[in-house]
C-alpha positions as CSV (number, residue, x, y, z in Angstrom):
1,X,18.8,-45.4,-16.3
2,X,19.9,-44.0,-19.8
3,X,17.5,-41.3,-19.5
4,X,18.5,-40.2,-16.1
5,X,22.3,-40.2,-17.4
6,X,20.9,-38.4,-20.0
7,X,19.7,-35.7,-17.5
8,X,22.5,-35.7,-16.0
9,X,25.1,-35.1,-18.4
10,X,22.7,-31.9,-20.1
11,X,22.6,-30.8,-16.6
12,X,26.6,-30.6,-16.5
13,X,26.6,-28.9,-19.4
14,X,24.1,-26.2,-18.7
15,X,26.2,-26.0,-15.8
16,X,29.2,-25.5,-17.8
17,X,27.9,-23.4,-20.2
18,X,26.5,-20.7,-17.6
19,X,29.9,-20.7,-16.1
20,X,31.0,-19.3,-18.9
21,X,28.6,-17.2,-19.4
22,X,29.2,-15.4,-16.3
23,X,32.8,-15.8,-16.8
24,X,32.2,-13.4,-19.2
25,X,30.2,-11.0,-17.9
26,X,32.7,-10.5,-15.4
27,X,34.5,-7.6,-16.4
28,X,31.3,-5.4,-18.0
29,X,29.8,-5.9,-14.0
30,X,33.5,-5.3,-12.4
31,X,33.5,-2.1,-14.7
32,X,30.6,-0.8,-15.7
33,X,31.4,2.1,-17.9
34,X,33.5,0.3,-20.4
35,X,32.6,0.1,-23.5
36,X,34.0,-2.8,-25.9
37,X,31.6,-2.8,-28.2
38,X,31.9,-1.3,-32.1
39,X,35.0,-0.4,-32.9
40,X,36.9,-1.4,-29.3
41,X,35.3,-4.7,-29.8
42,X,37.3,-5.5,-33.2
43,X,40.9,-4.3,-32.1
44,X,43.8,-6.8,-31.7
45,X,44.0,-7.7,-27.5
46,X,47.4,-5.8,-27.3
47,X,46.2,-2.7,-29.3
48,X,42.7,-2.7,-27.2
49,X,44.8,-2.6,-23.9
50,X,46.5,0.8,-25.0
51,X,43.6,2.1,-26.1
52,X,41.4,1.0,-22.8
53,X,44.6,2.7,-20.6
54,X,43.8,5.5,-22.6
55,X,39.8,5.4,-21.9
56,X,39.4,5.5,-25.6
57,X,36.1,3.0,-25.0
58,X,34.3,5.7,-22.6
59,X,34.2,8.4,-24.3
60,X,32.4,10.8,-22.1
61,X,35.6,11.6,-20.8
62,X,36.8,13.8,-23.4
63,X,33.5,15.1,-24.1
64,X,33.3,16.6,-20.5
65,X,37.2,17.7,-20.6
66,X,36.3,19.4,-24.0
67,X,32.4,21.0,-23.3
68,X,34.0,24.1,-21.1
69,X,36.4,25.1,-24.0
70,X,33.7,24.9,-26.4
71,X,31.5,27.3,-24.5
72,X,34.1,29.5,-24.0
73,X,35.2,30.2,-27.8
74,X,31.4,30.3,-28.3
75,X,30.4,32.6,-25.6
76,X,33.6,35.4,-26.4
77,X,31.5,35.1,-30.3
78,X,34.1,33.0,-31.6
79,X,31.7,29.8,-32.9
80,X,31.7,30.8,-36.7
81,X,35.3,32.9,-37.0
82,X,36.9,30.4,-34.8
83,X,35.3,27.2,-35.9
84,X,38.6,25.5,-36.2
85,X,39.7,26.5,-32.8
86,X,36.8,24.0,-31.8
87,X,37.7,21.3,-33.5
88,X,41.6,21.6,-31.9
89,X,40.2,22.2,-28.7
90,X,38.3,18.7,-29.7
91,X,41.0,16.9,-30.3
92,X,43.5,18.0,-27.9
93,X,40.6,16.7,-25.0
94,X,40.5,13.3,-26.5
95,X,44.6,13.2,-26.3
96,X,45.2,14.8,-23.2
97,X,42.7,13.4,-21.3
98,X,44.1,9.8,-22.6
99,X,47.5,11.4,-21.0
100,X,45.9,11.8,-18.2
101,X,44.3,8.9,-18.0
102,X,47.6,6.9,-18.2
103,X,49.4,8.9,-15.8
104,X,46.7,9.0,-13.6
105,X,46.9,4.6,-13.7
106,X,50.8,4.4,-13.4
107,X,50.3,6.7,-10.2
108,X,47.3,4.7,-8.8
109,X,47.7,1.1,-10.1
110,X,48.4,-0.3,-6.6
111,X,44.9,1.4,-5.6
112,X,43.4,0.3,-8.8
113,X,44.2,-3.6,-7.7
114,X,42.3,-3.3,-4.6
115,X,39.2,-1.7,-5.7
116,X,36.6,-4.2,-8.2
117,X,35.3,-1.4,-11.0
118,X,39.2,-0.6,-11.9
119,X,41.2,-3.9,-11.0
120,X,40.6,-5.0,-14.4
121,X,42.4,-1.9,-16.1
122,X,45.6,-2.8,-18.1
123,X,47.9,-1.4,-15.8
124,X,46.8,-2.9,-12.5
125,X,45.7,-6.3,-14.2
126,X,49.7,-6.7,-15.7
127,X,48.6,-5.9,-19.4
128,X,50.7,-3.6,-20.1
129,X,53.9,-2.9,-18.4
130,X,54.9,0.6,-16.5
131,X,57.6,1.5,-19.5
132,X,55.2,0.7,-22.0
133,X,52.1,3.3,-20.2
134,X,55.5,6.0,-20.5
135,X,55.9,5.6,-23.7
136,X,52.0,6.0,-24.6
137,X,51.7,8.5,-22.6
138,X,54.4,10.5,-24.4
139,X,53.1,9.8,-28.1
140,X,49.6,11.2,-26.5
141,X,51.6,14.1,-25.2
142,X,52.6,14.8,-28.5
143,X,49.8,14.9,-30.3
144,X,48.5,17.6,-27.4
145,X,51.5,19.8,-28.8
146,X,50.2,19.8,-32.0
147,X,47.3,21.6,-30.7
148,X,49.3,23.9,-28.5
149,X,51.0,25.3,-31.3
150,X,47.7,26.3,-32.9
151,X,46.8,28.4,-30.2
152,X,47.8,32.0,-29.7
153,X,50.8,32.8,-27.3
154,X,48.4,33.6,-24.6
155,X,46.6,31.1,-24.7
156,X,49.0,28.8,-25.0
157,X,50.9,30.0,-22.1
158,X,47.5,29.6,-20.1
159,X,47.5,26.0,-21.4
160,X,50.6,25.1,-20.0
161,X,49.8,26.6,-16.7
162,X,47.4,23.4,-16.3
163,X,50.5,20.7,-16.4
164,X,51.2,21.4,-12.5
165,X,47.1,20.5,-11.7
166,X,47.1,17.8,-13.6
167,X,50.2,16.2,-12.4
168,X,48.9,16.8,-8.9
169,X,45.3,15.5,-9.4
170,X,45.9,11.3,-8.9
171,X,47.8,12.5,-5.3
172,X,44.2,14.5,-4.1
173,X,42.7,11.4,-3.2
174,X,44.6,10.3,-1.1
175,X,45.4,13.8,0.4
176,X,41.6,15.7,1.1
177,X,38.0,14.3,0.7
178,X,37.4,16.9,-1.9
179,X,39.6,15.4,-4.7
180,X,36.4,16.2,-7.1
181,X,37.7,19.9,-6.7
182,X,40.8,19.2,-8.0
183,X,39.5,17.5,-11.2
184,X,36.9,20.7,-11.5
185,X,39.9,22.5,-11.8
186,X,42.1,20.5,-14.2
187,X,38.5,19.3,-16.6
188,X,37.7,23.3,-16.8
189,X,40.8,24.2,-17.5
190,X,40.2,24.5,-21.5
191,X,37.6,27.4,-20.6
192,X,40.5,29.2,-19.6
193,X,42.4,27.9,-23.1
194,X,39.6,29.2,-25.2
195,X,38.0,32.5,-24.1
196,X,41.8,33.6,-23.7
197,X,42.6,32.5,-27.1
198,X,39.2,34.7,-29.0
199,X,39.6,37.2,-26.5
200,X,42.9,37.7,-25.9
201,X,42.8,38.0,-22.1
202,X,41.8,36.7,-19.5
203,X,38.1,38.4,-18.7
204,X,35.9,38.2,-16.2
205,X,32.8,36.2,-17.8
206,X,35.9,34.0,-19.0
207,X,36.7,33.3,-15.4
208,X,33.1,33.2,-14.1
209,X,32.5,30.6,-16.7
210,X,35.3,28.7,-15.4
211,X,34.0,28.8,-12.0
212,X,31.2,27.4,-12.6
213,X,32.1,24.7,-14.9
214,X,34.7,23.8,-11.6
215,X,30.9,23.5,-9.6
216,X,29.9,21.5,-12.3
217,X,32.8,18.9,-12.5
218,X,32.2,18.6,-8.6
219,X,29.0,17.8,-8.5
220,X,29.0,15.2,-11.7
221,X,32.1,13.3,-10.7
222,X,30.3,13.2,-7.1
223,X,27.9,10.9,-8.9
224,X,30.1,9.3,-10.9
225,X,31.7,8.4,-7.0
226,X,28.6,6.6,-5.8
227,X,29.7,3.6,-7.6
228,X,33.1,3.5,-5.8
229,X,31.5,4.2,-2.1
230,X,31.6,0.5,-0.7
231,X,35.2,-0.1,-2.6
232,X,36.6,3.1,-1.5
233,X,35.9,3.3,2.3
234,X,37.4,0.0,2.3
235,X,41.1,0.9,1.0
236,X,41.2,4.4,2.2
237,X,40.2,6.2,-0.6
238,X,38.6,9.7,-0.1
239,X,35.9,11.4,-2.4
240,X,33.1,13.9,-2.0
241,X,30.6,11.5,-2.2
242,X,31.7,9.3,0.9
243,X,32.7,13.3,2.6
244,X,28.8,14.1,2.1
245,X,27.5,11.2,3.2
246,X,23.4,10.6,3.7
247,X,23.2,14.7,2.2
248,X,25.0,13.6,-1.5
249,X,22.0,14.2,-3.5
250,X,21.5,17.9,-1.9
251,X,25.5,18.4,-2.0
252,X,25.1,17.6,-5.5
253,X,22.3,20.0,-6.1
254,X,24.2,22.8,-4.5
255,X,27.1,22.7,-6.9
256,X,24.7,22.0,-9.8
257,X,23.3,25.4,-8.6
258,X,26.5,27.4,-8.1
259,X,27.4,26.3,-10.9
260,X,24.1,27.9,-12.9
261,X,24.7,30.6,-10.7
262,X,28.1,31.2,-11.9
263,X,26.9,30.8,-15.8
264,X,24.3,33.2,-15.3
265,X,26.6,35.8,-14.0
266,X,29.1,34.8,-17.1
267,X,26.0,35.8,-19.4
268,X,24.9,38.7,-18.3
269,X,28.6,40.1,-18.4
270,X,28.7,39.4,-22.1
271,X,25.2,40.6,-22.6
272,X,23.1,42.1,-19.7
273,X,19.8,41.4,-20.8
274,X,17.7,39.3,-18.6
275,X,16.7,37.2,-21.9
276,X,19.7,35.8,-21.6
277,X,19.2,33.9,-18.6
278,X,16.1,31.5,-20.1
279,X,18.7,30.1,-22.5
280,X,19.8,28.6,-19.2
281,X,16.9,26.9,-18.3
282,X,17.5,24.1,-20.6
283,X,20.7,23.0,-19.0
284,X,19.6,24.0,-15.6
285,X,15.9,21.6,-16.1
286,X,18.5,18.8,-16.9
287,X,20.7,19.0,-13.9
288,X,17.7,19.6,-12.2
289,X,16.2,16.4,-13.4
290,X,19.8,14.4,-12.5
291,X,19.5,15.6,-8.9
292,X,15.7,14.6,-8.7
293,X,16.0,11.1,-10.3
294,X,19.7,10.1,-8.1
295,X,19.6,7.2,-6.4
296,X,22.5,7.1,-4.0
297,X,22.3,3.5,-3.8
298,X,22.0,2.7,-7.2
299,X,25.5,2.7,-9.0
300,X,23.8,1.4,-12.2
301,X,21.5,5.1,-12.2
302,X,24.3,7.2,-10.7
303,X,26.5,6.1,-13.8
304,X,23.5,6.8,-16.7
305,X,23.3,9.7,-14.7
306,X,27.0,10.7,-14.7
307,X,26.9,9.9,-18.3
308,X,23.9,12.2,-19.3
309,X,26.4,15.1,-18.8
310,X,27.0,14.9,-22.0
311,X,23.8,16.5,-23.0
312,X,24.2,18.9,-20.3
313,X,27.9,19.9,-22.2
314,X,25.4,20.5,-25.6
315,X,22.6,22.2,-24.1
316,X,25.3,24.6,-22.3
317,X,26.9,25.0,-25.7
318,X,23.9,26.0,-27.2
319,X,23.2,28.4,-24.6
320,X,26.4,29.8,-25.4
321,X,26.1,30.0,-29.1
322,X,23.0,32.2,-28.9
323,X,24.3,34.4,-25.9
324,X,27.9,35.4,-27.4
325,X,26.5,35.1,-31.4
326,X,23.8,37.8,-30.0
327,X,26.8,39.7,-28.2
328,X,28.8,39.9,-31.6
329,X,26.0,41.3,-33.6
């Protein structure tokens, strides 16, 4: 009789005990990206929540917003003269896409409550109130002025010309099934920043590098989508992956190789040597490889896949180092 108590009660508090546990796990499964390990992991509650509204713990959001203005001032030959242009360009990504990430909550945290990956974010969980993302959001604001004043005039004025897309992006969604497009234009954006502020103008391998980083953003934020498919057909919300349907992996490849397409055309302007093209291949094999290995049904791969983009930000960086350091000689 004792020992079957016995069994009992250890039973009840296995039971317990992997309650918990999955108590826990909750939120990493609910959204998968986030990252609260390190340094996110240590941070008073009330400071973490600011800095998760800001998207601080997933970095690969500013390395993506920041990747296309890097390959611009290194593709106009600016990576050694205008080394500290880089570094701005750097940091203004990490603040402004933390704006934008707080703007882009207070506008959807109704739609964020409804859907399971984002329900949890600090905004539409009650963590931090609507005044409080304002305020944020204008300190982060801030700090992206501190870069705009580093900039040339032009440059600058192109810079500012990117505050009507971005205030428009969080509306796309709920407006046309390509709302990827409208982050492609507002994430390449610092192309234009950079090749205008070596160059002085404008160009056209400056605006063919654009392009195709805009092909780029399309076709890796259609895979970031695939996690959202189930959530988003459910409360209305509108994306290229759901608009392509059963064809998302060959969507995906198409603008993966428009994208290439419009690179290639941005090197060979700068240098018209067909040499230049095989510094491609390294960035192109990668894309390649994300397209080949998708699983559509698989939001786990589609987000390590989203996530490798980073690498694909490098390898094109690289590519543009040799191509515009070659160009300067």
């Amino acid at each position: 009789m004792v020992t079957r108590l016995s069994i009992v009660i250890a039973h009840l508090h296995w039971t317990r005990a992997l309650r918990t546990a999955t108590d826990m796990a909750t939120p990493a499964e609910i959204v998968p990206d986030t990252q609260h390990r390190g340094l996110m992991g240590r941070l008073p509650p009330p400071i973490r929540d600011y800095a998760m509204l800001a998207r601080f713990d997933r970095p690969i959001g500013w390395w993506l917003l920041f990747w296309p203005g890097g390959w611009a001032v290194a593709l106009a030959g600016g990576t050694v003269a205008r080394w500290d242009l880089v570094l701005w360009l750097l940091l203004g990504s990490i603040a402004m896409r933390g704006a934008g990430c707080v703007y882009n909550d207070i506008i959807d945290r109704d739609l964020d409550r409804k859907v399971a990956r984002t329900r949890s974010r600090p905004l539409a969980s009650g963590a931090v109130s609507v005044t409080a993302a304002w305020v944020w959001l204008v300190m982060l604001c801030l700090i992206g002025l501190v870069v705009l004043v580093q900039l040339h005039v032009y440059a600058a004025v192109v810079a500012m010309c990117s505050l009507a897309p971005v205030a428009a992006y969080p509306f796309m969604k709920r407006l046309t099934w390509w709302p990827q497009a409208w982050l492609g234009i507002v994430f390449s954006w610092a192309a234009l920043v950079g090749w205008s502020d070596v160059a002085g103008t404008l160009g056209l391998a400056g605006l063919l590098l654009y392009a195709g980083s805009i092909a780029w953003v399309i076709g890796y934020d259609t895979v970031y989508s695939l996690q959202d498919r189930e959530d988003d057909a459910l409360v209305g919300i509108r994306s290229s992956a759901r608009a392509m349907g059963s064809h998302v992996k060959a969507g995906t490849a198409g603008f993966y190789a428009v994208a290439v397409g419009f690179w290639a055309a941005a090197f060979w302007i700068v240098r018209p040597d067909p040499l230049v093209l095989v510094a491609l291949v390294p960035v192109a094999t990668h894309l390649g490889w994300q397209v080949v290995t998708l699983d559509p049904d698989d939001g786990a791969g589609a987000l390590a896949r989203f996530r490798s983009n980073r690498l694909a930000g490098l390898l094109m960086f690289a590519a543009c180092v040799v191509v515009g350091g070659a160009s300067a000689l």
